[in-house]
Every structure is written in structure tokens, then in C-alpha cells.
C-alpha positions, 0 to 999 in steps of 0.5 A, a space after each residue: 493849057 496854059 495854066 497848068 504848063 507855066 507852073 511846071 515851066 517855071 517850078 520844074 525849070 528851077 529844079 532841073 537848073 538847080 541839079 544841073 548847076 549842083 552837079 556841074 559845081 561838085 564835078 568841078 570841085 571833084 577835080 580840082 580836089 583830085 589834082 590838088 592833094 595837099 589841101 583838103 578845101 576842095 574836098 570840104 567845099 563838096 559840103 557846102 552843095 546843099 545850100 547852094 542848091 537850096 538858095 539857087 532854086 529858091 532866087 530863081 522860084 523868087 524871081 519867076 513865081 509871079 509869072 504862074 497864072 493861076 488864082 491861087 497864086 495870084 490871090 496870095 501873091 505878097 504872102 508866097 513871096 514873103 516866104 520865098 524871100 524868107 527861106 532865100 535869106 535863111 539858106 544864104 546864111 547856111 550857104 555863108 556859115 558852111 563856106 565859112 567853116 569850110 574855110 576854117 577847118 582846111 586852114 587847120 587840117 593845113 597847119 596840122 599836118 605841116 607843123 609838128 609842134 602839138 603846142 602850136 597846133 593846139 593854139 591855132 585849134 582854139 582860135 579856129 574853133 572860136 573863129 568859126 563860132 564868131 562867125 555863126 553868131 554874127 552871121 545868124 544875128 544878120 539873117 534874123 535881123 533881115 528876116 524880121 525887117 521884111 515884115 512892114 511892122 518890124 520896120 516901124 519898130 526897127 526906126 523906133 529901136 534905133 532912136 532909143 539904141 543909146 540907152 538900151 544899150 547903157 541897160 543892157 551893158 549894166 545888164 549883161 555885164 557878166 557875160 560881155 566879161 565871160 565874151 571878151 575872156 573868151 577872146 583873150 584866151 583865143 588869142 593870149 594863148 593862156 589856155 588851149 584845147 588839149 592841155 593838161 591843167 589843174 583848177 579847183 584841184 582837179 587834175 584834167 585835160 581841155 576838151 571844149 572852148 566856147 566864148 563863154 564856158 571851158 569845158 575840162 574832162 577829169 582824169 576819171 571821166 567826169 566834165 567840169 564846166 566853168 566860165 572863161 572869166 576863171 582862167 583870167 581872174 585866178 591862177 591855174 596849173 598848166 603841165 602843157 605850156 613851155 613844153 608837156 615834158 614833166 618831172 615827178 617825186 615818189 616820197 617814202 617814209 623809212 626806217 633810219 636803217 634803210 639801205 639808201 645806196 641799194 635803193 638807188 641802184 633798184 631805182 635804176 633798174 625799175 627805171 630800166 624796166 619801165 617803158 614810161 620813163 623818158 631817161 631823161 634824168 632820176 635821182 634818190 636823196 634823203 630829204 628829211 629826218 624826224 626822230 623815227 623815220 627818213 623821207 626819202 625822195 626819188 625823182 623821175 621824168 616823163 614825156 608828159 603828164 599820163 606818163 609820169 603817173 605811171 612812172 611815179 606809180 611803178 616806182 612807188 609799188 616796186 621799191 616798197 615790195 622789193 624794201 618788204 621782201 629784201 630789206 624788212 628792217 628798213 620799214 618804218 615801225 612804231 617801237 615800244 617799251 614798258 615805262 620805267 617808273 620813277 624812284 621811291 622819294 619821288 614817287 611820294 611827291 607825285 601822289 602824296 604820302 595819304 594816299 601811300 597809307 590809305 590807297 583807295 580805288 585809282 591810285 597806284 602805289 609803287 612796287 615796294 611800298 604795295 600795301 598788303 591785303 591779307 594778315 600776316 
């Protein structure tokens, strides 16, 4: 009788302390989440209930297994504790990386909702992000290691690592070298506020917007859907647009190529009234000048602004559209068009130099004589 309750003693005593320590916790935080409105922790610590519980009910089985009686337990008792141990260390870096990222992600959700510059939010989004990543790298990095150093093996093979670190490390920087530069890029865009999440850039040509930054790779999504990934070292090593920084206010030129003759002032008075009509225009500032002349057509510049980068391309796009349509029902001759005219051919004397006086007498298939010295193809 003895053997069979010791097993439910000691494995149903660790499930019921574990749910009721589980419930007590969450109680708690439900509390203190009710009466503290302005931050979300509380409310994001709930997450963190199940690794709480995996590692509560794993120490107490840890701890209470070798009092089971049963042969079973007894025969495999090094065996079951390796593995207790095992799950132990592995829920404890869940537990870890869950409050970690808990605490991350209620420090942003704080600053966001207080701040009302989007720069500075994007800023602190990109360093969090990595933040937390950083910290579950080196907190599962830890749990493998000491996962593998409860094996007897792994300890001789540890002792012997740690006598040749000096060199393997020499061969492993030489070896790594790209991506040790891609990780140490990765922190200085976190923190040198080069680039952030959110930002609207250019690279390689492509127009597009930050969407992910890891400690090694930047993810861009296009203007038409499409994702470009490149390493972090690009944006350290090579020149890139960025319309966000200083501010995502931008300013925008349409050029048009018109006739000599197009009405400039009327163009500008049509300018102000698209402008007027289009809810994308910020009314900060436009303008319309001639840029540039060539011998058949004018550049005519209109410049307008935007709040930012999506609006500014519609802004350019109405522009463009309107104008040329109101230029093509209302001022047709100020578009531009190819003129042309028959060649006036040159004197007669002169005629003779360029062709040469044998072929005037005897014209033979490809060469043209002048109109009054056309020879005649009939008798007469």
C-alpha cells in the first residue's frame, strides 16, 4: 500500500502546489493589473504562468522523485534525475527569456503611448527588438551549455575546450569574420540611430519601408510587395536614402516638356487650384518655373510638398495627370510636337560641285539631278 501512495503523494503533491501556486500568481497580477492602468507589465506577466509552472512542478518532482519506493525508480534513478534536471534548466531559460521579453515589450508599449514623435518611437522599437533577441541568444547559449555539462562526458570535453579556447578562437574570428561584422553592424544601427523599423528608404534603387531588423540581416518591404533582404553591414559601409530622418516631411518636383508657346502664368494659377482640390497636399509651400529650354521644348518645374513619402507620390501623380489633361483640352499648341518642312534644295552651281558634272550628263540609278537640269527620257 505504501508503494502505490508515495507515487501519488509525491507526483499529485507536485501538480496540486503547482496549480495553486499558478493561480495564486495570476490572481495577484489580475490585481495589480486592475489597479494599475497605466502600464501593461502586469498584464504581460500573465504570459509568463506556464514556465512558471513547468519549472515549479519540475524542482519539487526533482527534489521529492527519490522518495518513491518502487523498483522502477530505483533501477533508473541517475537516469529519470538527468532528465528532471534537463527539463528544469530548459524551462528556467523559458521562464527567463518570457519575463525578459515581458519587460522589453512594457517598456515600449510605455514610451509609445507617451511619445508623440514616431522618429523616437521607431528608434527605441529597433533597439528593443534587438535587445530582446540579444537576450535570447545568450540566455539559450547558457541553458545548452549547462544542459550539456550535466553529462559526465561533456565535462572532460569541456576541461579540454577550455585549454585550447585561445586558438580556436583565433580560427573561428578568422572564420566568422563576416558575420562577427554583420553582429557588431547590427548593434550599431540599434544604437547609432542609422536606420530604424518603419523608415522609408532607398537602397540599390529600391524604394521601400524597414520592416524587420535582426543582428544580421535587414529586411525592406517594396513599394510593391516584394521583400529585399541584405545584411546590416550594407547600411554601414555604403550610402543610403533615408526620407524618415530629420523628420518624414517631403518635398516633390513634376517636370513637363512643353511647347515654347505654353501659358506659364495659367499654369500656375491651375497648379493652385489641383492643389486646392487634393487632399494629399500638406499646403506647406508649391511653386512652377521654367527650368530649362532647348530649341523645341521648355522644362517646366512644379514643385509640391507632403506629409510624408506615400503622400507625396500621389500628390506628384495628380499633378502630373491633371495639368497634362487640362494643357490637352484647353491649351493643345502648348504641347510639344515635332515640326517639319520639305528641304530646300541648294543652287544649281552648287548642286554640280556636290555630285559631280559625269553624273548630271549620264544620271545612273541612285543619283538625283536637280529639277532644271532633269534629264529627259523621251525624244523630242
Amino acid at each position: 500500500m505504501e508503494n502505490v501512495l508515495r507515487p501519488l503523494l509525491v507526483v499529485g503533491g507536485s501538480l496540486i502546489i503547482t496549480l495553486l501556486v499558478g493561480w495564486l500568481v495570476d490572481l495577484l497580477l489580475r490585481r495589480a493589473d486592475s489597479r494599475h492602468h497605466e502600464t501593461p507589465l502586469w498584464g504581460l506577466l500573465r504570459l509568463c504562468r506556464p514556465p512558471l509552472q513547468v519549472v515549479l512542478c519540475t524542482a519539487l518532482l526533482r527534489a521529492s522523485f527519490g522518495q518513491i519506493k518502487l523498483d522502477v525508480v530505483r533501477d533508473h534513478r541517475a537516469g529519470i534525475g538527468q532528465v528532471l534536471t534537463l527539463v528544469l534548466i530548459a524551462a528556467s531559460a523559458w521562464l527567463v527569456i518570457r519575463v525578459a521579453a515581458t519587460v522589453v515589450q512594457s517598456s515600449y508599449a510605455r514610451y509609445a503611448t507617451s511619445t508623440r514623435d514616431p522618429a523616437r518611437v521607431r528608434r527605441v522599437r529597433t533597439q528593443v527588438t534587438l535587445i530582446q533577441r540579444v537576450v535570447t541568444a545568450v540566455v539559450a547559449t547558457v541553458a545548452i551549455a549547462a544542459m550539456l555539462l550535466t553529462f559526465p562526458a561533456m565535462r572532460t570535453v569541456g576541461t579540454s575546450m577550455l585549454a585550447s579556447a585561445g586558438v580556436i578562437g583565433i580560427v573561428a574570428g578568422v572564420a566568422a569574420q563576416s558575420t562577427l561584422g554583420n553582429l557588431f553592424a547590427g548593434f550599431q544601427i540599434a544604437f547609432g540611430d542609422m536606420v530604424r523599423i518603419g523608415d522609408t528608404v532607398v537602397v540599390d534603387g529600391e524604394w521601400g519601408t524597414v520592416e524587420e531588423i535582426t543582428l544580421t540581416f535587414l529586411a525592406v518591404r517594396t513599394w510593391d510587395e516584394r521583400r529585399i533582404t541584405m545584411p546590416v553591414s550594407y547600411f554601414t559601409s555604403r550610402p543610403f536614402e533615408n526620407w524618415s530622418r530629420g523628420g518624414v516631411q517631403m518635398t516633390g518636383t513634376v517636370f513637363l516638356q512643353l511647347d515654347h508657346s505654353a501659358p506659364i502664368a495659367a499654369m500656375r494659377e491651375k497648379l493652385r487650384d489641383i492643389l486646392g482640390e487634393c487632399a494629399a497636399w500638406d499646403g506647406r509651400d508649391w511653386s512652377l518655373a521654367v527650368t530649362n529650354t532647348t530649341p523645341t521644348t521648355i522644362e517646366v518645374r512644379a514643385v509640391v510638398t507632403a506629409k510624408d513619402a506615400d503622400d507625396i507620390w500621389t500628390v506628384r501623380c495628380a499633378v502630373r495627370e491633371q495639368m497634362i489633361g487640362w494643357l490637352r483640352d484647353h491649351h493643345p499648341y502648348a504641347l510639344p510636337r515635332v515640326v517639319t518642312s520639305p528641304a530646300a534644295l541648294p543652287p544649281g552651281d552648287h548642286w554640280r560641285e556636290l555630285t559631280g558634272a559625269e553624273s548630271l550628263r549620264t544620271p545612273s540609278v541612285g543619283h538625283l539631278a536637280p529639277p532644271d537640269k532633269a534629264p529627259r527620257t523621251g525624244r523630242g
